[in-house]
KEBAVEX-532535 format. One record per residue (C-alpha): y, x, z. Coordinates in steps of 0.2 Angstrom, whole numbers, padded with zeros to 4 digits, always signed. Layout:
// KEBAVEX-532535
YXZ
...
END
This chain:
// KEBAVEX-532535
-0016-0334-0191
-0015-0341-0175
-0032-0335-0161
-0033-0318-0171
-0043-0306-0165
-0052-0289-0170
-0068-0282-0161
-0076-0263-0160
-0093-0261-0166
-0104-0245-0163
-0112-0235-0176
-0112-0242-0193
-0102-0256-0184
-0087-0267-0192
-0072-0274-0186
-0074-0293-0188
-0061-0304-0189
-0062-0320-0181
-0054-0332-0193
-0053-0353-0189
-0068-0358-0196
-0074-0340-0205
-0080-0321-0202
-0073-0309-0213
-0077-0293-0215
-0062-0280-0218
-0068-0262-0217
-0081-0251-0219
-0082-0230-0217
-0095-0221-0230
-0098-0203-0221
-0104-0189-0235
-0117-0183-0222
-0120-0189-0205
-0126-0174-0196
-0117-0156-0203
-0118-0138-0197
-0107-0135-0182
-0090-0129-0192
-0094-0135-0209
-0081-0146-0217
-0088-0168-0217
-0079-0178-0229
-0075-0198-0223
-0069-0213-0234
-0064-0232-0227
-0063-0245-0239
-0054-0262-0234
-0059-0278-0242
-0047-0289-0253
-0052-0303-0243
-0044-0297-0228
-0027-0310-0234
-0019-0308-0217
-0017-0289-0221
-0001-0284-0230
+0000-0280-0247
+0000-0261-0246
-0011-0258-0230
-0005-0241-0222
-0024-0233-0219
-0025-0222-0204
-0038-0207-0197
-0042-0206-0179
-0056-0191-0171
-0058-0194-0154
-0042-0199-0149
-0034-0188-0158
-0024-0194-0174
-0030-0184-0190
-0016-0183-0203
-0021-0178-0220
-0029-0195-0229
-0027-0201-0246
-0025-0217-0249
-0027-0229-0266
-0030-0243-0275
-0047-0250-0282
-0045-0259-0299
-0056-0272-0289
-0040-0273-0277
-0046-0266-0262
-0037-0251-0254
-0046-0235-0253
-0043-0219-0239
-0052-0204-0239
-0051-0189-0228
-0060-0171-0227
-0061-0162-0210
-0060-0144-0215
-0070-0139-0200
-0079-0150-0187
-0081-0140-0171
-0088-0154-0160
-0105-0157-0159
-0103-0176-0157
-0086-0185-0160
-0081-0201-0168
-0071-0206-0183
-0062-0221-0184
-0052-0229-0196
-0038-0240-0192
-0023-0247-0198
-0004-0250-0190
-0004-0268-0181
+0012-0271-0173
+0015-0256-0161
-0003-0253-0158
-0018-0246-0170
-0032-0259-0173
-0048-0249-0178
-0059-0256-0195
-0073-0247-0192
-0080-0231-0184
-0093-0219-0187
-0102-0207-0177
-0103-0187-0182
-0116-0174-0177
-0116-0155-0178
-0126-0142-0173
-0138-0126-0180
-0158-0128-0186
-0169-0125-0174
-0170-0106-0170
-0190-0099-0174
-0201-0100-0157
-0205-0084-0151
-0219-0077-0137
-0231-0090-0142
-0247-0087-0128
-0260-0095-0123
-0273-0097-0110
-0290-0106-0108
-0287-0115-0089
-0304-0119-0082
-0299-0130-0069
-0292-0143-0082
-0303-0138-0096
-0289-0135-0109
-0280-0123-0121
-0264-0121-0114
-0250-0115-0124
-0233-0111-0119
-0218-0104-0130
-0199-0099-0131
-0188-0111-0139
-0172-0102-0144
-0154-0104-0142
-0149-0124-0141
-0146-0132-0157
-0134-0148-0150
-0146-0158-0159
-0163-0166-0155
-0174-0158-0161
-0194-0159-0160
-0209-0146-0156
-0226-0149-0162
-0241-0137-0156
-0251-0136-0173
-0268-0129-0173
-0283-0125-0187
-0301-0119-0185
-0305-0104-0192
-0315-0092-0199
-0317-0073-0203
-0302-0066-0192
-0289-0081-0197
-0290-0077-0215
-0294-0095-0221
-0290-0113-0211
-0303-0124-0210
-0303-0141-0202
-0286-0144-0192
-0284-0151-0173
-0276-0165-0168
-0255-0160-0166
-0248-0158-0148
-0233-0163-0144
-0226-0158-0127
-0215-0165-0114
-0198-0170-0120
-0187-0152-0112
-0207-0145-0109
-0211-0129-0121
-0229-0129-0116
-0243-0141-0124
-0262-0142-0119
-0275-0143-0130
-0292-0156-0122
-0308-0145-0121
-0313-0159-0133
-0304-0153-0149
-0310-0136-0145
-0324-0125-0152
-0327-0112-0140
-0332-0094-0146
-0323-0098-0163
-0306-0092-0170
-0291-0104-0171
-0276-0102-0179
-0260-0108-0166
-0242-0109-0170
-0229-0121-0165
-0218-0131-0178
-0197-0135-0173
-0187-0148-0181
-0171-0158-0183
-0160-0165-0194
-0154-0149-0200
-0171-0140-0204
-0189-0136-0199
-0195-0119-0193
-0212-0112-0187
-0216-0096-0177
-0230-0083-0182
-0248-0090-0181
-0258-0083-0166
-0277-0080-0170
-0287-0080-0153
-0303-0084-0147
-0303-0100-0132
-0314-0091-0124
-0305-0073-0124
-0289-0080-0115
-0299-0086-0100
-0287-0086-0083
-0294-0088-0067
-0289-0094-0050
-0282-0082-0038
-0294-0083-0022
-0291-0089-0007
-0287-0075+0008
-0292-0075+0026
-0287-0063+0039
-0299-0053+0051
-0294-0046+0068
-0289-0028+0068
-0304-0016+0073
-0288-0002+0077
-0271+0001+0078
-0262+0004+0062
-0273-0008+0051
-0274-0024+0044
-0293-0032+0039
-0292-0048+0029
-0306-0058+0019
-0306-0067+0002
-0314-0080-0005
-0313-0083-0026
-0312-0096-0035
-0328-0109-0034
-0330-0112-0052
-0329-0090-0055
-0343-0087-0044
-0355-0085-0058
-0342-0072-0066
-0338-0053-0062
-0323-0051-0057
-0312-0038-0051
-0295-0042-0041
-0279-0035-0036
-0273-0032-0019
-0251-0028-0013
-0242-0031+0002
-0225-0031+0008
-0216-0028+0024
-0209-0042+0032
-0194-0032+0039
-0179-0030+0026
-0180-0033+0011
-0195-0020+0005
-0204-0023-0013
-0222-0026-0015
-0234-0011-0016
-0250-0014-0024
-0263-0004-0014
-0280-0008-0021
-0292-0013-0035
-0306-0022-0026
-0321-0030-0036
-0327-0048-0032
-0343-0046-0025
-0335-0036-0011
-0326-0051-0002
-0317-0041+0013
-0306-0025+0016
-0299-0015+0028
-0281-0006+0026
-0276+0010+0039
-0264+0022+0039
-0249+0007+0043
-0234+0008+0055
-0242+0002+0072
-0234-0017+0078
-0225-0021+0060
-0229-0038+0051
-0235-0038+0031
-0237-0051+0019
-0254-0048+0006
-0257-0057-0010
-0272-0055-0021
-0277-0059-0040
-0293-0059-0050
-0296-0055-0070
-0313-0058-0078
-0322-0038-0077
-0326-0031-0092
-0321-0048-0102
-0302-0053-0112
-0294-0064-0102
-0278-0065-0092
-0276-0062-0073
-0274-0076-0061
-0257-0082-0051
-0255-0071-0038
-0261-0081-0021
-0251-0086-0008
-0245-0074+0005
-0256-0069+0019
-0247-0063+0034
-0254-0050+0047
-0246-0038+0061
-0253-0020+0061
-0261-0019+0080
-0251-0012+0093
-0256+0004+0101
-0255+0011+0117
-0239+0019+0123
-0238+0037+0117
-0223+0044+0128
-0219+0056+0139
-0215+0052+0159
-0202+0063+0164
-0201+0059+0185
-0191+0063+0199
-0190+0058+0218
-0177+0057+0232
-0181+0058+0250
-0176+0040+0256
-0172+0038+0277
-0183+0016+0274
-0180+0015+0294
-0176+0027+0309
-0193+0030+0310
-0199+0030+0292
-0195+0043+0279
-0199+0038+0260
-0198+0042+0243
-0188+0036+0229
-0196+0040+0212
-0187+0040+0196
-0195+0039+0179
-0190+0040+0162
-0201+0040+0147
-0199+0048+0130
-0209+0042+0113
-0219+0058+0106
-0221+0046+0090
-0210+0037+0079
-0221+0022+0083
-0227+0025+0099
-0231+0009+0107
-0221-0006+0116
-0223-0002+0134
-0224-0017+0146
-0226-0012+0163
-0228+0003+0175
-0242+0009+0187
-0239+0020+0200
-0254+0023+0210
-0264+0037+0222
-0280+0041+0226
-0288+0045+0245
-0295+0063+0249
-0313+0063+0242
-0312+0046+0232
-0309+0052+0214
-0313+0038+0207
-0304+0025+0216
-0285+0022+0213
-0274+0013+0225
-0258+0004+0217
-0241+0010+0226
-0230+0002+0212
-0233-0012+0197
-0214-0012+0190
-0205-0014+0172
-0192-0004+0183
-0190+0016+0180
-0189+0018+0199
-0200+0013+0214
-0196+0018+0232
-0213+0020+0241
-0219+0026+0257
-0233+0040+0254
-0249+0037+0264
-0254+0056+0275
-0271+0053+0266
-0266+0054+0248
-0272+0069+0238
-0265+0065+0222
-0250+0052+0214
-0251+0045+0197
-0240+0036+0185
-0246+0028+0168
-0237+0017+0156
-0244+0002+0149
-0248-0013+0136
-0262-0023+0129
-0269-0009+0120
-0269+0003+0134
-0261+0016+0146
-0254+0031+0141
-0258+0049+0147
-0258+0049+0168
-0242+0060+0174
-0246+0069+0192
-0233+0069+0202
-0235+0083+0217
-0238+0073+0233
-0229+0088+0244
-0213+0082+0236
-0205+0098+0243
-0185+0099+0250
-0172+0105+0236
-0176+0126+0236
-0170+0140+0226
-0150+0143+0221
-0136+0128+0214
-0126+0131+0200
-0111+0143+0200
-0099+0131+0192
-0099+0112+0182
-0085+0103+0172
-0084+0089+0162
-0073+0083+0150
-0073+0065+0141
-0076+0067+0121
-0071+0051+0117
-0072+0034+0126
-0091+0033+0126
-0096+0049+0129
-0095+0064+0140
-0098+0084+0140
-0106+0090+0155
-0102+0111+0154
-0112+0121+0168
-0114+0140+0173
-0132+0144+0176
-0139+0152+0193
-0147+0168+0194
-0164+0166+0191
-0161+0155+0179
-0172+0135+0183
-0182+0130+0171
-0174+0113+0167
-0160+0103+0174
-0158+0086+0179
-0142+0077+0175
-0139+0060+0182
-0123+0050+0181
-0117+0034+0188
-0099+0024+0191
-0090+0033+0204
-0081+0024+0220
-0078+0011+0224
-0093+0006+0214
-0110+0003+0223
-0121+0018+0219
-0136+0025+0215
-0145+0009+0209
-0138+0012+0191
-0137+0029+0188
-0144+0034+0172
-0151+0050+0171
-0162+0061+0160
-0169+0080+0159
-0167+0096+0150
-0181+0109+0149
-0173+0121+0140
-0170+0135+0153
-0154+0144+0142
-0146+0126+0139
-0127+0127+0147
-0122+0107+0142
-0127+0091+0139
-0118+0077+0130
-0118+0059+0140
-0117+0045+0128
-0131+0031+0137
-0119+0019+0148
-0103+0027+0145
-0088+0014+0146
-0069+0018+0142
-0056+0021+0158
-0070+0024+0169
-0074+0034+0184
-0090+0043+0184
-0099+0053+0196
-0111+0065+0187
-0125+0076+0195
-0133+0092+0191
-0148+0098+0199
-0157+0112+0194
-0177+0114+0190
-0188+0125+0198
-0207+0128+0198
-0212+0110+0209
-0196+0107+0217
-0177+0107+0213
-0163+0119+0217
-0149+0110+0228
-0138+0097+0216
-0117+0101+0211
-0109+0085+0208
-0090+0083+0197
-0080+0066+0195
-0072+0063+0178
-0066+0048+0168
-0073+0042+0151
-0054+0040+0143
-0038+0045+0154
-0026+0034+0153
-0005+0035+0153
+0005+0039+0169
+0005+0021+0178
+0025+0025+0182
+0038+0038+0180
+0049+0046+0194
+0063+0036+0201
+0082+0042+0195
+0092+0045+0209
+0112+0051+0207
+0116+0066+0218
+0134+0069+0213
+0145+0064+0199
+0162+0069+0190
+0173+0063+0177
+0164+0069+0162
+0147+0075+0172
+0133+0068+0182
+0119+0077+0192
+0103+0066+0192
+0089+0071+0201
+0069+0063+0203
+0054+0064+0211
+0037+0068+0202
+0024+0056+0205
+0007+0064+0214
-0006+0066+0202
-0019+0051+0201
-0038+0052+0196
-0040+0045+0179
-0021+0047+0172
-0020+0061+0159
-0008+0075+0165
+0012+0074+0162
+0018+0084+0146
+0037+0081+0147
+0049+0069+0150
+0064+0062+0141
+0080+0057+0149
+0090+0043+0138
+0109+0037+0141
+0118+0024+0134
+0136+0016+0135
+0143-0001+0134
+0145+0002+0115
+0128+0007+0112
+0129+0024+0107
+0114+0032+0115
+0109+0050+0120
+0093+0060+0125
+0084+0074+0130
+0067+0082+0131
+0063+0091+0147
+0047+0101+0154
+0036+0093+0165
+0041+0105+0179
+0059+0098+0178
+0064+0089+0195
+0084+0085+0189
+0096+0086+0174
+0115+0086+0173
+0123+0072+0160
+0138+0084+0150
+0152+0078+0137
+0154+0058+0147
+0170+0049+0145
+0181+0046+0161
+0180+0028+0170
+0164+0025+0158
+0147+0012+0161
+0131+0021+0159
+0112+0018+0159
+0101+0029+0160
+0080+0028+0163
+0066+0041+0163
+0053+0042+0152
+0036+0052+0157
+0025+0055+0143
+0005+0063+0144
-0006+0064+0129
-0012+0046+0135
+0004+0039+0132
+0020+0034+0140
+0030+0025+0152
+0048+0021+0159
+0056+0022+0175
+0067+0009+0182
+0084+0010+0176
+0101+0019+0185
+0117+0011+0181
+0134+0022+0184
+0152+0023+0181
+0161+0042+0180
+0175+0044+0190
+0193+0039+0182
+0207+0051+0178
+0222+0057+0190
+0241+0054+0190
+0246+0071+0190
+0229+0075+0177
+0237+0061+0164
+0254+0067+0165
+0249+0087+0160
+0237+0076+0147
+0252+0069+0140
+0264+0084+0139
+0249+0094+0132
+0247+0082+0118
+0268+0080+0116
+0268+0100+0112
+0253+0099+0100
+0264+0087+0089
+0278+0096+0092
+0274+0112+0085
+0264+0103+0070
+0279+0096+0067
+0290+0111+0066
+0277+0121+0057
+0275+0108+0044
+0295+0108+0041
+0295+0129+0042
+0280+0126+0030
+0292+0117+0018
+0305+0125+0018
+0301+0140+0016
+0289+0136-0001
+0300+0137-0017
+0287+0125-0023
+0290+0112-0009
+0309+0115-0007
+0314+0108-0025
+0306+0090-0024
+0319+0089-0010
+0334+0097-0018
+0332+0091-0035
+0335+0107-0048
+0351+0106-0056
+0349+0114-0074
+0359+0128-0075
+0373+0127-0088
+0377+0145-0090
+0359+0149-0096
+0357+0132-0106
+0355+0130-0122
+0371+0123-0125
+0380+0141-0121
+0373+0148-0136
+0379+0132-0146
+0392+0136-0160
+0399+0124-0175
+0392+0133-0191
+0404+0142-0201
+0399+0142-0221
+0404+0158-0230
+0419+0151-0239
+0427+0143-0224
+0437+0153-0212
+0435+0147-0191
+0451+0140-0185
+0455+0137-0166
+0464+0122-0162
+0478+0120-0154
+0474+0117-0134
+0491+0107-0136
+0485+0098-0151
+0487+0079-0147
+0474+0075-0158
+0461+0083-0150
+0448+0072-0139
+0446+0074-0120
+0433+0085-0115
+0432+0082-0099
+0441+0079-0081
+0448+0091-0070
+0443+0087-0053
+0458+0097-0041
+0447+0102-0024
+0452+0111-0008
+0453+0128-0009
+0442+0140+0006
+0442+0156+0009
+0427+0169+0004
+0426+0185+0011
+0423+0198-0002
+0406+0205-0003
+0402+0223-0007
+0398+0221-0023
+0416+0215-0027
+0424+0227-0040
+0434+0241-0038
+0447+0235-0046
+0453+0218-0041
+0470+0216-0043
+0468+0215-0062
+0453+0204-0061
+0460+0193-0044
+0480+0188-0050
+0471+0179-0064
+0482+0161-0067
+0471+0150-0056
+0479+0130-0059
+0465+0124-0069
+0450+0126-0066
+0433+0118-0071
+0414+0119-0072
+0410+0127-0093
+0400+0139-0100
+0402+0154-0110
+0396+0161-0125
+0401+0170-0140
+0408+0156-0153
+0403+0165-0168
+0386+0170-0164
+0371+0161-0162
+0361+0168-0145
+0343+0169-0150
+0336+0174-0134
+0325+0160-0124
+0336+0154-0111
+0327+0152-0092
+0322+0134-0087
+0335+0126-0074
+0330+0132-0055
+0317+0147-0060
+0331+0157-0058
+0340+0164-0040
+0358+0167-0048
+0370+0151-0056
+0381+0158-0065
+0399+0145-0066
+0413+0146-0074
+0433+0145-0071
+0447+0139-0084
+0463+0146-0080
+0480+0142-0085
+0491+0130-0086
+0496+0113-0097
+0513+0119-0098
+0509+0136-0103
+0514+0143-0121
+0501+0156-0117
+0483+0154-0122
+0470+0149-0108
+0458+0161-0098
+0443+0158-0091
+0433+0168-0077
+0414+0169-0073
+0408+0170-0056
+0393+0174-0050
+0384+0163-0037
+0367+0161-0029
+0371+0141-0025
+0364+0130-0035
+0372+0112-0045
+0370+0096-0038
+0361+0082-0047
+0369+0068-0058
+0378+0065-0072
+0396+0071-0062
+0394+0085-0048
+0405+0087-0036
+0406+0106-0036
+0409+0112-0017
+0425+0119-0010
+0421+0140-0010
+0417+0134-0030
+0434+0130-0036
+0453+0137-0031
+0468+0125-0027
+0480+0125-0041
+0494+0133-0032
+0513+0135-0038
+0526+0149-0031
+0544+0143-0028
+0549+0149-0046
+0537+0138-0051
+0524+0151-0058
+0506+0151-0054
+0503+0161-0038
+0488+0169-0040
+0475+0170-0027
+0472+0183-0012
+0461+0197-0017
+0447+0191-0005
+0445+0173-0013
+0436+0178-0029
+0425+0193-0025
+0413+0191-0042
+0425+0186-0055
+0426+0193-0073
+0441+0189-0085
+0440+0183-0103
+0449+0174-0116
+0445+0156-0119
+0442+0157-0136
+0423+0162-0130
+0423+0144-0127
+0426+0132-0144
+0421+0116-0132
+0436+0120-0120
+0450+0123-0133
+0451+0106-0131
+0453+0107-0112
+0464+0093-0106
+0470+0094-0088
+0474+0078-0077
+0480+0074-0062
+0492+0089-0060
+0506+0074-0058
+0504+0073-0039
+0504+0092-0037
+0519+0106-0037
+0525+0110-0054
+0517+0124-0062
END
C-alpha cells in the first residue's frame, strides 16, 4: 500500500486511487434529484466498490455539506459486497452546496466522491411586457419585468406570431429573440416584421425548475411608433423676465405631425420640473414671460406623433437659460453734509442708500451723480461714477439741477433730484433720545418728537471714539412723521461703542441732529472696590471700600457680597446694596486668621476684589481669668443642682440606697404553721433544748432618743419593759392567716421593727415591743441595725433587768411573744461577756 494517494474530482467526479500498477474506482454518490426547490428535502446515497481491498472490512461511511458534517446516514451491505450509505436532507436551505461522501482515514476524512446541489423557485411570470417601434434602428423593441430571482439560471425567450382578426388566431410565427444574458429587453429586425398587421408578443421564462409565460400583447408595429426628442437651441432674450429658445425635431419625423411637450426647472435649490406648454411641431420656437428677472432655468422638450398611437419621445437634454436682468427698480433715499475740502472751499458730502420697490428689482452696478448747466437741459455733466453710497463733491455756481441714477446693463433707474440749495440744518431738534442695546446685534433708538412734528428722521450710527469716524457710518431714513423708534440691526457688533445720530426731516432741509452713545452688550465691572480694614477687635472687624467710578460700557453694580473664611475653611458671607461703602465682621474668634475679598456683581456679571488677610486681637489676662471663674461656677452650680435633683427624687434616691424589704409588712408576718381541726396548738418551750437556733442576737450600743410628741401618755407601763434581749422579728397573730395585700418593700415612709424582751434565765415568758420608725433596713442577708434601734442589755446590782429611761423608747407597744411562733424558739448568745441578768 505503499505511494497511496486519493484525489478530489468536481461534479460527477471520483476519488481515484493510485494503485502500483492499477486505477480503482471506490465510490460513487447517486443524487434523487440534482436541482430541488429551495427547502425541499434531497435524498443522497454513496456506494463503495468491493474492489477498494485496501478498505477495511466494514468501511464506516460519512456525510459531509459544506463543511459541515451531516449525521443521520444509514449504512449496509449489498449482497454483491459492496457497502451502501444513504442520507435524506430534510430541508436544503442553500441554493448551491456540496455533498460529499467520505470515509475515516487515520485521523483525517478522505472524500469518495462529491456531488453538487441546486435550489431555487420557477421563474416568476413576466409582467409589463411593452413595446415600441424605434425608427432610428428600424426594430420592434420589447422590454419586460422579470420577477423576483429564482437562484437558478434561468432563460427568457421574446416569442412572437403574426396575426389576424384582433389576435384571435396565430398564423406564421417570427423568428424567437433571445436577449442579453441579465438584459430584459429584445429587438425584433424590421425584416421579420409586417407593418400595419397585428402581432401576437409575449415572452417565455425557464429553468430547471419550470417554464412560464406572460400575457400575449396584440399591437400594431406601426401603433407603438416612438420618436426622437428634438434638439433645443436658445435665442436671446427680447425682455426681462423671459426666456426664447428654438427646437429642431428629429430628421427622419419631418414628414410627421407632431406635437411636443415643453418643462423647465429652476436651477437654484432643489425645485421640480414644471411643464408649461404643448407646442405643435411645425411651430419650431417659443417664447416664455412672466419669470423672476436674473434666475437661471433648465428646459427639456419631447414630441408624440399628433393625432396617431405611438409613445412619446425621451425627454431632450437640458437647455439652460438665464431670465435677462432688468434695470434696477429702487428707491434713492440721499442725504448731504456740508464739508470744509480746504480753507477756501466749502463742499458737499452726499449720502445714498437705495431701496428695492420689487422683490426682483435688479442688480445695480454702479452709480451716477451728475448736473446739468442753467439752460442746457439736455446735457448732463458727471460729478460722481462710484459703487460707493457717498461722493463728496464740490457744486459748480452754475448748476441748476443735481441728479442721481442707479445702474446696470439693462439700464438706469428712475433719476432722484437732489435740491442744489442744499440749505443749513433749520427748524426745531428733538426734545429727548435714548438708546438701549436689545441684544448683542441690535439696538433700540427711542426719541421724543419736536413740535411741529418733521416729516421723516434720519438715523445714522457709527463706532464711537476712539474709532475713526464718519467714513463707516451706516445710516437709513424714516418717513413716517408719528414714528418714535427705530430698531438698529445692520453692523451691530457685541461690547461696542456706538455713536448714534438723529436728525429730523423737514420740507428741503433738516432740523439740527441729537446725538447719544450706547454699547451693543454691557459687559461686567472690570474690578471691584479694594477692602481696606479701619479698626478691629477681638471678635469684630470694620472693613470699609471704595466704589469704583462708573465706566462707559460696564453694566451698573446691583450688589456686592462680602465672604470670610478661616484657617479651617469654614466660610461666611453676606449680600449688601450697592450703595454700601463698609460692613462690620460680628461672632470672630479671638487671635483668629481671616480672609476676606469683595465681590461686585451687575447684571453683566461679576468680579472679585483682591483679597484682605487679618488676625483679631488676642484675649486679656485679667479677661481669661473672669473667663475661667465664670465657667468654674457654671459647673459648680450644675453640679449641685444635679445632686439636689437626686436627692430629692424618691425615684432617683433608691438606686443609691438600695430598698430593704420591710419585714413587719412582709408576707412572712402573716405566716402561721396550719392547725387541723383535731390538733390542738402547743407552744414550745423557749427553754426547750431541742429546739433549733433561730437566729443570733447581736448586743449593740445603746443611744439616747428624745421622746417625741407623739409618745404615749402613759409610759411607765409601756417604757420598764425587761430590755436584755432584743432583736429585729416580726409580728402577727399565730392563729390567723392575714389576708390583706401587704405593701412592697420601700413604697412605704414608716418601718415598723420589732424588740424581744426578756431574759435566758427568766422562768417568765418573753415579750416583745414594736416600735415605730421612719429609717429604713440596710441591704444584705445580715443588717447591722444602727444604735438608736436597739437597747443595751443592762442589769441592776440585784441582778434584775434595769429597765430603760422613759425618754429611750418614745414609740413602743408591749405584747406577749406568743404573737410570734418563729421566736418561741429565740436563743440568745453572747450574754457571757455581759453582767448577769
Amino acid at each position: 500500500m505503499a505511494g497511496l494517494e486519493a484525489c478530489t474530482l468536481t461534479k460527477a467526479a471520483l476519488i481515484i486511487l493510485l494503485l502500483p500498477g492499477s486505477w480503482e474506482e471506490c465510490g460513487h454518490i447517486s443524487l434523487s434529484a440534482p436541482i430541488v426547490r429551495l427547502g425541499d428535502p434531497i435524498t443522497a446515497s454513496c456506494i463503495i466498490s468491493q474492489n477498494c481491498s485496501f478498505l477495511d472490512p466494514e468501511p464506516q461511511i460519512l456525510w459531509k455539506l459544506g463543511a459541515q458534517q451531516q449525521p443521520g446516514g444509514s449504512q449496509q451491505r449489498l449482497p454483491d459486497g459492496t457497502q451502501k450509505s444513504t442520507i435524506t436532507l430534510a430541508h436544503l436551505n442553500h441554493s448551491q452546496a456540496f455533498l460529499s461522501c467520505c470515509l475515516r482515514w487515520g485521523n483525517s476524512l478522505q472524500v469518495l466522491d462529491q456531488a453538487e446541489l441546486r435550489a431555487g423557485h420557477p421563474p416568476a411570470v413576466p409582467s409589463n411586457l411593452s413595446c415600441f417601434m424605434n425608427l432610428m434602428t428600424n426594430s420592434l423593441t420589447c422590454q419586460w419585468e422579470p420577477g423576483p430571482d429564482t437562484h437558478l439560471p434561468t432563460n427568457f425567450t421574446l416569442k412572437s406570431f403574426k396575426s389576424r382578426s384582433n389576435c384571435q388566431t396565430q398564423e406564421d410565427s417570427i423568428p424567437d429573440c433571445v436577449p442579453e444574458e441579465g438584459q430584459s429587453s429584445c429587438s425584433i429586425p424590421r425584416k421579420h416584421l409586417l407593418l400595419y398587421q397585428n402581432m401576437v408578443i409575449q415572452v417565455e421564462a425557464e429553468n430547471a425548475l419550470g417554464t412560464s409565460l406572460s400575457p400575449k400583447l396584440c399591437l400594431d408595429p406601426m401603433d407603438v411608433v416612438k420618436l426622437e426628442p428634438p434638439t433645443l437651441w436658445a435665442v436671446a432674450p427680447r425682455q426681462p423676465g423671459c426666456l426664447w429658445l428654438h427646437w429642431e425635431p428629429w430628421k427622419p419625423s419631418l414628414f410627421m405631425d407632431q406635437e411636443c411637450e415643453l418643462r423647465l426647472r429652476p436651477q437654484r435649490g432643489e425645485a421640480n420640473w414644471t411643464q408649461v406648454a404643448t407646442l405643435p411641431s411645425n411651430i419650431l420656437q417659443h417664447e416664455l414671460c412672466g419669470l423672476p428677472p436674473a434666475t437661471a432655468y433648465a428646459l427639456q422638450m419631447r414630441c408624440i406623433r399628433s393625432h396617431l398611437p405611438g409613445h412619446w419621445s425621451r425627454w431632450s437634454p437640458s437647455l439652460e437659460l438665464r431670465t435677462a436682468e432688468p434695470a434696477p427698480i429702487v428707491r434713492l433715499d440721499t442725504w448731504w453734509r456740508h464739508r470744509q475740502l480746504d480753507p477756501r472751499t466749502k463742499g458737499v458730502q452726499l449720502f445714498w442708500k437705495p431701496t428695492p420697490l420689487k422683490e426682483y428689482s435688479g442688480q445695480i452696478q454702479g452709480y451716477l451723480l451728475s448736473w446739468r448747466p442753467s439752460g442746457q437741459a439736455e446735457t448732463a455733466l458727471p460729478l460722481c461714477n462710484t459703487t460707493d453710497l457717498n461722493c463728496t463733491f464740490c457744486l459748480p455756481s452754475e448748476a441748476q439741477e443735481v441728479t442721481l441714477v442707479a445702474y446696470n446693463t439693462a439700464g438706469t433707474s428712475h433719476p432722484t433730484l437732489i435740491p442744489v440749495d442744499f440749505l443749513e440744518s433749520i427748524g426745531p431738534s428733538l426734545t429727548r433720545l435714548q438708546a438701549t442695546a436689545r441684544d448683542p446685534h441690535s439696538l433700540w433708538v427711542h426719541w421724543e418728537p419736536p413740535s411741529p412734528r418733521p416729516q421723516g428722521y434720519l438715523i445714522e450710527w457709527g463706532l464711537g471714539p476712539p474709532s475713526p469716524s464718519s467714513s463707516n457710518k451706516s445710516w437709513k431714513m424714516e418717513f413716517d412723521e408719528n414714528i418714535t423708534g427705530t430698531l438698529l440691526q445692520e453692523n451691530i457688533r457685541p461690547f461696542q461703542l456706538y455713536e448714534i445720530t438723529v436728525t429730523p426731516l423737514y420740507q428741503g432741509t433738516g432740523g439740527p441732529s441729537k446725538q447719544i452713545y450706547a454699547y451693543s452688550q454691557e459687559m461686567a465691572p472690570s474690578c471691584a472696590p479694594r477692602l481696606h480694614l479701619k479698626h478691629i477687635g477681638k471678635t469684630w472687624a470694620q472693613l470699609e471700600w471704595v466704589p469704583e467710578p462708573p465706566e462707559l460700557g460696564k453694566s451698573p453694580l446691583t450688589h456686592y457680597t462680602i465672604f470670610w473664611t478661616n484657617l479651617q475653611d469654614q466660610s461666611s458671607s453676606t449680600i449688601l446694596n450697592a450703595s454700601s461703602r463698609g460692613f462690620v465682621l460680628h461672632d470672630l474668634k479671638p487671635a483668629s486668621l481671616y480672609h476676606v475679598h469683595l465681590m461686585a456683581a451687575s447684571q453683566a456679571g461679576t468680579t472679585n476684589s483682591t483679597g484682605l488677610t487679618l488676625m483679631t486681637l488676642a484675649l486679656g489676662e485679667s479677661e481669661l481669668y473672669i473667663f475661667l471663674g465664670l465657667s468654674g461656677l457654671l459647673v459648680l452650680s450644675i453640679c449641685l443642682c444635679r445632686t439636689a435633683w437626686v436627692y430629692c427624687s424618691p425615684s432617683r434616691k433608691n438606686p443609691l440606697w438600695p430598698s430593704v424589704p420591710d419585714p413587719a409588712h412582709s408576707s412572712l408576718g402573716s405566716w402561721v404553721p396550719t392547725i387541723m381541726a383535731e390538733e390542738t396548738f402547743q407552744l414550745p418551750s423557749l427553754w426547750d433544748p431541742g429546739m433549733p437556733t433561730i437566729t443570733k442576737i447581736t448586743v449593740l450600743e445603746e443611744e439616747e432618743k428624745k421622746p417625741g410628741p407623739w409618745e404615749s401618755g402613759d409610759s411607765s407601763e409601756t417604757c420598764g419593759l425587761p430590755t436584755l434581749v432584743q432583736a429585729y422579728v416580726l409580728q402577727g397573730d399565730p392563729r390567723a392567716v392575714s389576708t390583706q395585700s401587704q405593701p412592697q418593700s420601700g413604697t412605704s415612709d414608716q418601718v415598723l421593727y420589732g424588740q424581744v424582751l426578756g431574759s435566758p434565765t427568766s422562768p417568765e415568758p418573753g415579750h416583745y415591743l414594736r416600735c415605730d420608725s421612719t429609717q429604713p433596713l440596710l441591704g444584705g442577708l445580715t443588717p447591722s441595725p444602727k444604735s438608736y434601734e436597739n437597747l443595751w442589755f443592762q442589769t441592776s446590782p440585784l441582778g434584775t433587768p434595769v429597765p430603760p429611761p422613759q425618754s429611750q423608747e418614745n414609740d413602743c407597744v408591749f405584747g406577749p411573744l406568743v404573737d410570734f411562733p418563729l421566736l418561741q424558739g429565740l436563743q440568745v448568745h453572747g450574754v457571757e461577756e455581759l453582767e448577769s441578768f
